[in-house]
C-alpha positions in Angstrom: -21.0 21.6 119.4 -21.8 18.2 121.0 -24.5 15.7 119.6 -26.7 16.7 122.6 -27.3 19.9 120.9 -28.2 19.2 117.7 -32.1 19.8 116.7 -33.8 16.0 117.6 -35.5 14.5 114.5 -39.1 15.3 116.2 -37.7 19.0 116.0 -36.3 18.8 112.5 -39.7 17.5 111.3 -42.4 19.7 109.7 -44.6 17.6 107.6 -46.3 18.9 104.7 -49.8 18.8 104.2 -49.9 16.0 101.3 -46.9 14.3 102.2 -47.0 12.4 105.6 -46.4 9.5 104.4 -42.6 10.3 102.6 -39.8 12.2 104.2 -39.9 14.5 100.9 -41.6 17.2 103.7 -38.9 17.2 106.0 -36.2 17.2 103.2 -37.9 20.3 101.9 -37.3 22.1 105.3 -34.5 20.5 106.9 -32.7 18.0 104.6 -34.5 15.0 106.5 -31.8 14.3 109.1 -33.0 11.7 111.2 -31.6 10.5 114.5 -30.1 7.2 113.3 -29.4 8.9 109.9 -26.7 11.4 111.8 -23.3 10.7 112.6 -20.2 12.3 115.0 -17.0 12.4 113.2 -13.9 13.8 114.8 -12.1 16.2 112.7 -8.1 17.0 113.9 -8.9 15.3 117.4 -11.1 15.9 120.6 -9.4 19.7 121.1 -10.0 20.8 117.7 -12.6 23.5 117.0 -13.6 21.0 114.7 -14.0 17.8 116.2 -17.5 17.2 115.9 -19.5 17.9 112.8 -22.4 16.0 112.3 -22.8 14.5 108.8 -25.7 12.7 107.3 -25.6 9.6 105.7 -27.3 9.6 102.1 -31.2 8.2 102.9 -32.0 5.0 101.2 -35.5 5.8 100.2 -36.8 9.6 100.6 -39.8 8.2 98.6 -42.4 5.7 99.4 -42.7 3.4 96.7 -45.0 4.8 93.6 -48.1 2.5 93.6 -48.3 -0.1 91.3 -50.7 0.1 88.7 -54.3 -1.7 88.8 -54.5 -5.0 87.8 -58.3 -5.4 87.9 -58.7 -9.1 86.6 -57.3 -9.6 89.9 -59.5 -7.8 92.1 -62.2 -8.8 94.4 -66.0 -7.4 93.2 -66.0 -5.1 96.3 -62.6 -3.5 94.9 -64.0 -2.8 91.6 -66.9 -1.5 93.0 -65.4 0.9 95.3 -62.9 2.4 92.1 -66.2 2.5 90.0 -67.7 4.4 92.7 -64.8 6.6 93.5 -64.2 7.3 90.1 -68.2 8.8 89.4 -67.7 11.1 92.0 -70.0 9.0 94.5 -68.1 9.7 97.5 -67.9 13.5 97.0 -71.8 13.8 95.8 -72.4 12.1 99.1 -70.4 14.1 101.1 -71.7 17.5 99.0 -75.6 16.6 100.5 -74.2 16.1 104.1 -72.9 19.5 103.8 -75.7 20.8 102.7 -78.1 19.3 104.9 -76.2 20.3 107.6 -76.7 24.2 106.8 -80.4 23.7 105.4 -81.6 20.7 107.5 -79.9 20.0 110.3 -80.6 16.6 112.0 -80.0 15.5 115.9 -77.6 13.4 115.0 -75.4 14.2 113.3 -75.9 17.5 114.6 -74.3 20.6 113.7 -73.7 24.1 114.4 -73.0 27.5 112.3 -70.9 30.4 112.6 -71.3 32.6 109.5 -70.4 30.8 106.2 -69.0 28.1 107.9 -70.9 24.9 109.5 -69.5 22.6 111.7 -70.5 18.7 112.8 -70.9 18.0 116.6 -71.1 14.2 116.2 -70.3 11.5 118.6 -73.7 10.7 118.5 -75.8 7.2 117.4 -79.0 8.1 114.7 -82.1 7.0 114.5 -80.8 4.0 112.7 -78.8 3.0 115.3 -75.4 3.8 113.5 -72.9 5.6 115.7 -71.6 8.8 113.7 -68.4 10.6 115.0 -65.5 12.3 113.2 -65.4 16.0 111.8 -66.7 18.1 108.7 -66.1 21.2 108.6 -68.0 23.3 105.4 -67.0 27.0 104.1 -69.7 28.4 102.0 -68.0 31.2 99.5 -71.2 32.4 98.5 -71.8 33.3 94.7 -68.7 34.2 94.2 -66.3 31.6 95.9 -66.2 27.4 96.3 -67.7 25.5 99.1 -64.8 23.6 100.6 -65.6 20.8 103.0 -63.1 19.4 105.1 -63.4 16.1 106.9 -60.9 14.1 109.7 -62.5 10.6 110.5 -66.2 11.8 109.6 -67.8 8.4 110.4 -70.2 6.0 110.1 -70.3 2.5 112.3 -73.1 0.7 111.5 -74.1 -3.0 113.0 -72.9 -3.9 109.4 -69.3 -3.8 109.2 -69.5 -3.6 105.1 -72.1 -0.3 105.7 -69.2 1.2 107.8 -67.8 4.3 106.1 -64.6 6.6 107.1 -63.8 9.4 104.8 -60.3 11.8 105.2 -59.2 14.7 103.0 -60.9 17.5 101.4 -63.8 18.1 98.5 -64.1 21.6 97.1 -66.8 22.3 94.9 -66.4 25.6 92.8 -69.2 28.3 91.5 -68.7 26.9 87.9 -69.4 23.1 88.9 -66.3 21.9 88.6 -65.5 19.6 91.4 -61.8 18.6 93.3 -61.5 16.3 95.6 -58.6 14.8 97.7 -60.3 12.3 99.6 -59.3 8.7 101.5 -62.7 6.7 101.6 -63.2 3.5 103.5 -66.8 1.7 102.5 -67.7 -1.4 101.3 -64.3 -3.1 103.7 -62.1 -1.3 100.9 -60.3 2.1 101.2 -60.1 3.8 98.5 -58.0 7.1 97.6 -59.0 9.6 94.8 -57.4 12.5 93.6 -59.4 13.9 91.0 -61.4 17.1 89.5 -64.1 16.4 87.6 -66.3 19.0 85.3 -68.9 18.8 82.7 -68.3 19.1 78.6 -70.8 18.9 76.4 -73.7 17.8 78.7 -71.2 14.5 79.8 -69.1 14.6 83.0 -65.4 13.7 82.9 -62.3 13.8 84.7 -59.7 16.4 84.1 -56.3 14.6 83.0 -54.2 13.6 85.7 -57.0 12.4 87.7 -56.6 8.5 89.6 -58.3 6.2 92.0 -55.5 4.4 94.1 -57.8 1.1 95.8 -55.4 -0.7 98.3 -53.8 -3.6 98.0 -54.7 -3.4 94.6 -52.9 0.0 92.9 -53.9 3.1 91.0 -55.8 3.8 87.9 -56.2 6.6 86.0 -59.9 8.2 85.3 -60.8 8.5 82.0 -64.2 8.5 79.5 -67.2 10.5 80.0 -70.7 9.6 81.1 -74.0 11.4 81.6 -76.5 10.0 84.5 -79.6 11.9 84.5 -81.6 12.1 87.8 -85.5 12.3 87.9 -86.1 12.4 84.5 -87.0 9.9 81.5 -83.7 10.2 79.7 -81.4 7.1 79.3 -78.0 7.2 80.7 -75.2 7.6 78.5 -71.7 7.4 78.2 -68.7 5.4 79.5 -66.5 5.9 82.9 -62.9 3.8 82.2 -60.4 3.2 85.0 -57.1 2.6 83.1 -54.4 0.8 85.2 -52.4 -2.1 84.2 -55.5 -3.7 82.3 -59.2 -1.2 82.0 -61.8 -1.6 84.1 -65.2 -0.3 83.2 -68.8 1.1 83.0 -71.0 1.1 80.3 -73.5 3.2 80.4 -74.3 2.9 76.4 -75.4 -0.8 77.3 -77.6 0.0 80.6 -80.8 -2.1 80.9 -83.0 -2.8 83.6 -80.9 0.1 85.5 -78.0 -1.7 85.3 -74.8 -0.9 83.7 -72.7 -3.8 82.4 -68.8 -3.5 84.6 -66.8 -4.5 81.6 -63.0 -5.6 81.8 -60.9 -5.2 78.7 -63.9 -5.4 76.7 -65.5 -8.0 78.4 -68.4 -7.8 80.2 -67.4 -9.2 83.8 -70.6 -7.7 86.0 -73.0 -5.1 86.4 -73.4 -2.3 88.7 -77.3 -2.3 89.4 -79.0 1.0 91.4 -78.3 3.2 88.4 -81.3 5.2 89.1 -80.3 5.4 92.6 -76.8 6.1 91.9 -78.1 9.4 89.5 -80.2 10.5 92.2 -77.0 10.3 94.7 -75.2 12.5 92.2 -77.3 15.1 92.0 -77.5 18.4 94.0 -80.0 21.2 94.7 -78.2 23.7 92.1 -76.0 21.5 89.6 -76.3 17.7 89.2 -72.6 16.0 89.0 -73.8 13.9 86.5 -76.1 16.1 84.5 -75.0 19.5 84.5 -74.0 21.2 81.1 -71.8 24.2 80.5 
């Protein structure tokens, strides 16, 4: 056997859906032998039957680094922003009405098309606000029975604005019961932000199942925790608190909301507010179970 015909790293390759960023997918399948990871070593000389075996040298790092955890004392006011946002269940709300809209009320642009349960975008198109929209989403309805699953590659928004600009990857499923999942790479506000989270309601309050964390780059991850209650079109206060608990805890306070504004409070210290709360309910609400109101 001569190097020539071993498998080429592009062959050996088969990334996992999750994991294109670590070699753990290839070691799964092939033991992640890479080209300038392999070696010829001649065994009993040139004639022997073994003379070349390849060998690979142990990897350095089959793992990317694990992210470092959130230091928000250090982070700019869009970064907190986005991981408060994130952490609500904003992006997913958001993405939940486009869906929707696009099987109910479908728009010029961005337009859209349906096959059955499933509706697709045909984008590359510029609104009537003048923002280019492009990208995919792709929504399976499962009916009474089964989740609506939205899928989305570079579903986009350019606006004149660079800070209105939004890019959202990954996948949102959103199951009979209300219970919400979401792997999902945002990019709004000039951050991008990655959330991994399932969220449900208890007890008329919304919360994150354990396990649950925002990742903001260049800043690290947090961990979701608390439970909050927004309600949308009605009279009744907000309630609750949403915490994001990295290397120090960064907050909302919804207890404290005045003037529909929620103090942003860092390690028990008010540091900001987050104003739009009204707005912000009515973003989180959909035509059959508001994210932020729904009971069990």
């Amino acid at each position: 056997m001569s190097r020539s015909s071993l498998p080429t790293a592009a062959t050996l390759r088969r990334t996992l859906p999750g994991l294109a960023l670590s070699c753990l997918g290839a070691a799964l399948a092939t033991g992640c032998l890479d080209d300038d990871r392999t070696i010829i070593e001649t065994a009993g000389g040139e004639d022997s039957p073994l003379s070349q075996v390849a060998v690979a040298e142990p990897a350095t790092s089959a793992l990317p680094p694990k992210p470092a955890l959130a230091r928000f004392a250090t982070a700019t006011g869009a970064m907190r922003r986005r991981a408060l946002d994130a952490a609500l269940g904003k992006d997913v709300s958001d993405l939940y009405l486009d869906a929707v809209g696009a099987a109910l009320a479908p728009t010029a642009c961005p337009g859209s098309g349906r096959r059955g349960n499933l509706v697709y975008s045909t984008p590359d198109c510029v609104d009537a606000g003048g923002v280019h929209r492009s990208g995919r989403l792709l929504a399976r309805f499962g009916g009474d029975a089964g989740p609506l699953v939205i899928e989305l590659e570079r579903w986009s928004a350019d606006a004149a604005d660079a800070l209105l600009d939004t890019v959202y990857n990954g996948t949102v499923t959103v199951h009979p019961d209300g219970r919400v999942d979401a792997n999902l790479e945002v990019f709004a506000g000039g951050v991008m932000s990655h959330t991994f989270a399932s969220w449900r309601h208890s007890h008329d309050h919304v919360r994150a199942d354990a396990g649950s964390w925002v990742i903001i780059r260049d800043l690290g991850i947090a961990d979701i925790l608390g439970a909050w209650r927004l309600p949308a079109g009605s009279d009744e206060a907000p309630s609750g608190t949403l915490e994001l608990d990295g290397a120090d805890t960064l907050g909302l306070d919804f207890d404290r909301a005045e003037s529909d504004c929620a103090p942003i409070v860092l390690d028990g210290e008010v540091v900001g507010k987050r104003c739009g709360v009204e707005e912000l309910s009515n973003q989180l609400a959909h035509p059959d179970c508001a994210l932020a109101t729904c009971a069990d």
